[in-house]
N, CA, C and O atoms as a MOPAC input file, in Angstrom:
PM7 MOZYME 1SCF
protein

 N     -3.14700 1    16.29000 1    20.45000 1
 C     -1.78700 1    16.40400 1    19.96900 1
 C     -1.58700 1    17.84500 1    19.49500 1
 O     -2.35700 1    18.16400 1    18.58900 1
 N     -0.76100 1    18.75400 1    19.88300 1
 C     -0.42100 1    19.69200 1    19.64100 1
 C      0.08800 1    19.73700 1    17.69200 1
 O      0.21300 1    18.73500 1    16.98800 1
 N      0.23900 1    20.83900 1    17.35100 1
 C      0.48400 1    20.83200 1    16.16600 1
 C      2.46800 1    20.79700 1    16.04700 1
 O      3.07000 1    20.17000 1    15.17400 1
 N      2.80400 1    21.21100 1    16.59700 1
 C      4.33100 1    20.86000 1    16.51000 1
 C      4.63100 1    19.44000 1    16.41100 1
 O      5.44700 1    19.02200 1    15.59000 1
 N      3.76300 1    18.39400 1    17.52400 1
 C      3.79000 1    17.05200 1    17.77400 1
 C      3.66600 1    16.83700 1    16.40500 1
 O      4.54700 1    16.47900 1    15.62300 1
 N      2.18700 1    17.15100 1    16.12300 1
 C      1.75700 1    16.41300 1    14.55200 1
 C      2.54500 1    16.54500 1    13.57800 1
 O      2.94600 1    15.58200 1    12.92400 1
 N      3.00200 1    18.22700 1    13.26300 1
 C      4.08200 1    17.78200 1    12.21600 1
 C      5.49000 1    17.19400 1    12.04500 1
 O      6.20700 1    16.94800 1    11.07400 1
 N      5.63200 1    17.02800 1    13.76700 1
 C      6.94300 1    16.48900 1    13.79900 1
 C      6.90900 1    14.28500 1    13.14600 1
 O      7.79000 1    13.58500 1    12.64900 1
 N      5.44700 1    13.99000 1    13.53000 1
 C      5.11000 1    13.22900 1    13.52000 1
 C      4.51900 1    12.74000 1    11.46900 1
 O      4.58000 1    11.72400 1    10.77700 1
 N      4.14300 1    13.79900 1    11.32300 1
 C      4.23500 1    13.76900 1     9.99100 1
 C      5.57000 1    13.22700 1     9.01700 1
 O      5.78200 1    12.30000 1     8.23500 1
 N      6.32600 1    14.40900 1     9.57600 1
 C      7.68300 1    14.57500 1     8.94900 1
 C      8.14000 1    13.06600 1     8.80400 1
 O      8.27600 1    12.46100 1     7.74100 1
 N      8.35800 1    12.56100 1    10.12900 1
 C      8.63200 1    10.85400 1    10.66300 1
 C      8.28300 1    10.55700 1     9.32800 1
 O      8.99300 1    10.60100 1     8.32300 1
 N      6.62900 1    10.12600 1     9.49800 1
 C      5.97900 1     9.55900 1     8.77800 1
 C      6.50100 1     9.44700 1     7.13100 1
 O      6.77400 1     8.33400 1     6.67900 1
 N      6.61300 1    10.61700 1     6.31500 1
 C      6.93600 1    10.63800 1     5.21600 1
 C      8.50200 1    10.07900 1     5.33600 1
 O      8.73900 1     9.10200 1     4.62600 1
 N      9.59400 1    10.58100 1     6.14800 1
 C     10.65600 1    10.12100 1     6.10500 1
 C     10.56400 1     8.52100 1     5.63300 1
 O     11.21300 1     7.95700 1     4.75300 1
 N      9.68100 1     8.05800 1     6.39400 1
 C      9.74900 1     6.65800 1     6.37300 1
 C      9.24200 1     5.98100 1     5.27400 1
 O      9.93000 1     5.06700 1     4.82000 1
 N      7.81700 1     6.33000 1     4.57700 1
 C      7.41300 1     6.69600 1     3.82300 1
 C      8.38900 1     6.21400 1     2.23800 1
 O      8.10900 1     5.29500 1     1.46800 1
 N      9.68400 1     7.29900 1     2.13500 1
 C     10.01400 1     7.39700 1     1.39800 1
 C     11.25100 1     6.31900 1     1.26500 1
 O     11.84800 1     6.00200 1     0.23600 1
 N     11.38700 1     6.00900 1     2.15100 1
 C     12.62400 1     5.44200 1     2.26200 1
 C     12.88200 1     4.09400 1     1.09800 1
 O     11.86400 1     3.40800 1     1.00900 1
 N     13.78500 1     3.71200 1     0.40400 1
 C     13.43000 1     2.82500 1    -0.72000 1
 C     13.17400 1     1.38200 1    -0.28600 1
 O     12.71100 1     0.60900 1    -1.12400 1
 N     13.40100 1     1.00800 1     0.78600 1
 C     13.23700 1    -0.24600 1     1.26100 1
 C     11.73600 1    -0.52600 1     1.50500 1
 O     10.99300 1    -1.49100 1     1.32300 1
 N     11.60000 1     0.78900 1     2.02000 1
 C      9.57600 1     0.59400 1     2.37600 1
 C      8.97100 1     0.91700 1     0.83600 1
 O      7.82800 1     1.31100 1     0.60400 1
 N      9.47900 1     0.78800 1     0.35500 1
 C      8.54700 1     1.38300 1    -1.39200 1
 C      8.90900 1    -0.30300 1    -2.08700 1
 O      8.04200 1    -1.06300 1    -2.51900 1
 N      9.73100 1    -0.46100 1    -2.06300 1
 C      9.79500 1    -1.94500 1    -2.59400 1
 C      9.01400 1    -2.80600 1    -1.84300 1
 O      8.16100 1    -3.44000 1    -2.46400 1
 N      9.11600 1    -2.98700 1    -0.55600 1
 C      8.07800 1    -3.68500 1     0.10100 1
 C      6.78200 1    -3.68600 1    -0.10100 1
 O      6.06100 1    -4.68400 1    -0.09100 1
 N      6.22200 1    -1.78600 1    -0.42000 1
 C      4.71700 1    -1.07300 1    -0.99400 1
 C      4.51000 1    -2.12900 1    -2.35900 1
 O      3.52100 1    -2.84500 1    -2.51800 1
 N      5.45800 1    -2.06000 1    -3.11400 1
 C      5.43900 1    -3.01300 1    -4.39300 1
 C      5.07800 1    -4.39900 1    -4.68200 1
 O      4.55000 1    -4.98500 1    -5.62700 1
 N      5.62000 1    -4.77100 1    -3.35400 1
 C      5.41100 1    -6.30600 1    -2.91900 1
 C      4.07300 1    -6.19000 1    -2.59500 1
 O      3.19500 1    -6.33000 1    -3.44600 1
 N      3.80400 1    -5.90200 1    -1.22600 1
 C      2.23400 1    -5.72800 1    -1.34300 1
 C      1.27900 1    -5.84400 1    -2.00900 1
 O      0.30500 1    -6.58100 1    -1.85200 1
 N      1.62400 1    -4.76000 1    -3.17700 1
 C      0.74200 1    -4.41800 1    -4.55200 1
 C      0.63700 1    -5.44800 1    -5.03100 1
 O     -0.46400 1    -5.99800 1    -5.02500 1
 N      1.97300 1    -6.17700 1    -5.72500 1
 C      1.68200 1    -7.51500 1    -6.41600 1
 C      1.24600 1    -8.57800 1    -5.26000 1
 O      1.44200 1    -9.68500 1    -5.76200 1
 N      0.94500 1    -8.67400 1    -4.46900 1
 C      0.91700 1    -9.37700 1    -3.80100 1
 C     -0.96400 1    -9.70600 1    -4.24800 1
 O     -1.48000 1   -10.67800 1    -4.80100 1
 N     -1.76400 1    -8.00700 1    -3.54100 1
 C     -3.06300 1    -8.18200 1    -3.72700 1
 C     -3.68900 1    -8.25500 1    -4.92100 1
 O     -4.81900 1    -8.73200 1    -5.02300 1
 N     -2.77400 1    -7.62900 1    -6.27400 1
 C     -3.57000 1    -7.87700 1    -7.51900 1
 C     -2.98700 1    -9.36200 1    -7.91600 1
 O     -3.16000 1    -9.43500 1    -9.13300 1
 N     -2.40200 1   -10.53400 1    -7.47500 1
 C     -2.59200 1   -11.71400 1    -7.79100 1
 C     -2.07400 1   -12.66300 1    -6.51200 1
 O     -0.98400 1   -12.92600 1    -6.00300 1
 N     -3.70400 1   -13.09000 1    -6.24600 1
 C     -3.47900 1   -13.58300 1    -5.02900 1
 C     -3.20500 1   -15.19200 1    -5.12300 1
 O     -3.25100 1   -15.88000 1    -4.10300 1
 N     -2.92600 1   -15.73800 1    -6.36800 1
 C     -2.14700 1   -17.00900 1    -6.38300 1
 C     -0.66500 1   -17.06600 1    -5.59300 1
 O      0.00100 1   -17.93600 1    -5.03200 1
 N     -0.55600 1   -15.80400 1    -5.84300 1
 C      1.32700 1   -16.19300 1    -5.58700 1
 C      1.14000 1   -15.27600 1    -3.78400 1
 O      2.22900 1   -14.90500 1    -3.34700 1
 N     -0.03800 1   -14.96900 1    -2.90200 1
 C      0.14700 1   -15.40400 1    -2.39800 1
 C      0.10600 1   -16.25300 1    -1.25800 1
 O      0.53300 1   -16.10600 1    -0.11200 1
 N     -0.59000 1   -17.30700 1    -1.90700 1
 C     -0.91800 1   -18.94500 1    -1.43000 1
 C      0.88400 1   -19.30500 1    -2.10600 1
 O      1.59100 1   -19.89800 1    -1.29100 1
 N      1.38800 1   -19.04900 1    -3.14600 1
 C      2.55900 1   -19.83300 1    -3.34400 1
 C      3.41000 1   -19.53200 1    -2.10300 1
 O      4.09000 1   -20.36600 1    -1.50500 1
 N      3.25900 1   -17.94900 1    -1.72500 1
 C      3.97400 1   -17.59200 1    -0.39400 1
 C      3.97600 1   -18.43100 1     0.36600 1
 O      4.96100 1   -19.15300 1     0.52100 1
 N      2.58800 1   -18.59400 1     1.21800 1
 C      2.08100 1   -19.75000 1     1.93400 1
 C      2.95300 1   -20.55000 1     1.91100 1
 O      3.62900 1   -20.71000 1     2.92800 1
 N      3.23500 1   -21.37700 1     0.62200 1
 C      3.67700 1   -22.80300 1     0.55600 1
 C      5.05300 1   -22.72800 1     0.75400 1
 O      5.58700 1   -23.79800 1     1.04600 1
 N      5.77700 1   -21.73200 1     0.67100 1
 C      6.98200 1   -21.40800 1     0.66900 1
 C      7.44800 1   -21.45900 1     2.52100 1
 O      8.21100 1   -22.21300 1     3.12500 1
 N      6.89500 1   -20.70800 1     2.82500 1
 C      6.97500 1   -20.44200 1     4.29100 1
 C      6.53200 1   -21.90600 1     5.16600 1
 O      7.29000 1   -22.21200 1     6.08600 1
 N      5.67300 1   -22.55100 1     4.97500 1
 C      5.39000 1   -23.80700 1     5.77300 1
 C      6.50800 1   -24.96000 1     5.13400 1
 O      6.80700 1   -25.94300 1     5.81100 1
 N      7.19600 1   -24.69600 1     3.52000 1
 C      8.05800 1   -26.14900 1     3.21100 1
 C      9.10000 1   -25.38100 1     3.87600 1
 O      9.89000 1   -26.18100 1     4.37800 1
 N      9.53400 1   -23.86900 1     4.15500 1
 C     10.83500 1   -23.62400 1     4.64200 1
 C     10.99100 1   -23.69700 1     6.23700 1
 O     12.14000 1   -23.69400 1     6.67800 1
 N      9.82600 1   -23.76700 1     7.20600 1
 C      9.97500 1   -24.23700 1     8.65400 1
 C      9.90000 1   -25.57000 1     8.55300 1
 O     10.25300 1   -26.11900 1     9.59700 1
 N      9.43600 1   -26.62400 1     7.32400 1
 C      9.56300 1   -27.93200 1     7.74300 1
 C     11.17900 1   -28.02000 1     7.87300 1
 O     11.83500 1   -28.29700 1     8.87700 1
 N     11.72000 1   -27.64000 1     6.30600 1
 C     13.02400 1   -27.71500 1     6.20500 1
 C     14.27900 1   -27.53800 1     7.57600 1
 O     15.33300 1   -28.14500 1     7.76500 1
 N     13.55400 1   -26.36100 1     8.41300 1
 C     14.11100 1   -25.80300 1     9.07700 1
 C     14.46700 1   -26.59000 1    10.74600 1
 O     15.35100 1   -26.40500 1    11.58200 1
 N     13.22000 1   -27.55700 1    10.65800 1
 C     12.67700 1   -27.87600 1    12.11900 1
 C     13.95400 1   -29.35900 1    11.54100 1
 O     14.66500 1   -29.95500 1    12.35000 1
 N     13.94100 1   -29.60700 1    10.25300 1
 C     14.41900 1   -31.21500 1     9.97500 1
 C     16.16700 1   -30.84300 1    10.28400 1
 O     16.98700 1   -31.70700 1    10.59100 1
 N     16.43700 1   -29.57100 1    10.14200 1
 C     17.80800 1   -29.59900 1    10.01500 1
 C     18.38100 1   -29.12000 1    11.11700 1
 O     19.60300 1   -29.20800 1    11.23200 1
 N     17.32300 1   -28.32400 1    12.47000 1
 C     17.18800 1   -28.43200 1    13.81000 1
 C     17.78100 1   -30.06900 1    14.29300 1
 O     18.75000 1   -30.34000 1    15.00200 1
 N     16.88100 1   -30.91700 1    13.67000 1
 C     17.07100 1   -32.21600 1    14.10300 1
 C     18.38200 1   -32.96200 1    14.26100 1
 O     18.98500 1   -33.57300 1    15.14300 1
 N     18.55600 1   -32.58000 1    12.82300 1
 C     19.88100 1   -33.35600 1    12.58400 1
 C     21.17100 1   -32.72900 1    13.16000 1
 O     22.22200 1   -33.34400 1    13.34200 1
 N     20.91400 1   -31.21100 1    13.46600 1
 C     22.03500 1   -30.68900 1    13.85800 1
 C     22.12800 1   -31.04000 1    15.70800 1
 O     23.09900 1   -30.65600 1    16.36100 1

């Protein structure tokens, strides 16, 4: 990779980086790995919300 590539590729990088949507998400993450109860609660969240989802598939 040429060096123009790289820093153009850099630049990207931090752009994105910074952006506040990806820093709240970074946050999520964080809490995510320093307490990993909540996320198994995730877990449980995501499998009762496709049951929910598949039941109201049904009915509709």
């Amino acid at each position: 990779m040429n060096q123009i590539t790289k820093n153009k590729a850099d630049s990207l990088n931090q752009l994105i980086l910074n952006n506040p949507l990806i820093q709240e998400f970074k946050k999520y993450e964080k809490t995510l790995r320093e307490h990993p109860e909540l996320l198994s609660l995730e877990d449980e969240i995501k499998q009762e919300s496709q049951i929910i989802l598949k039941r109201r598939l049904l009915v509709n």
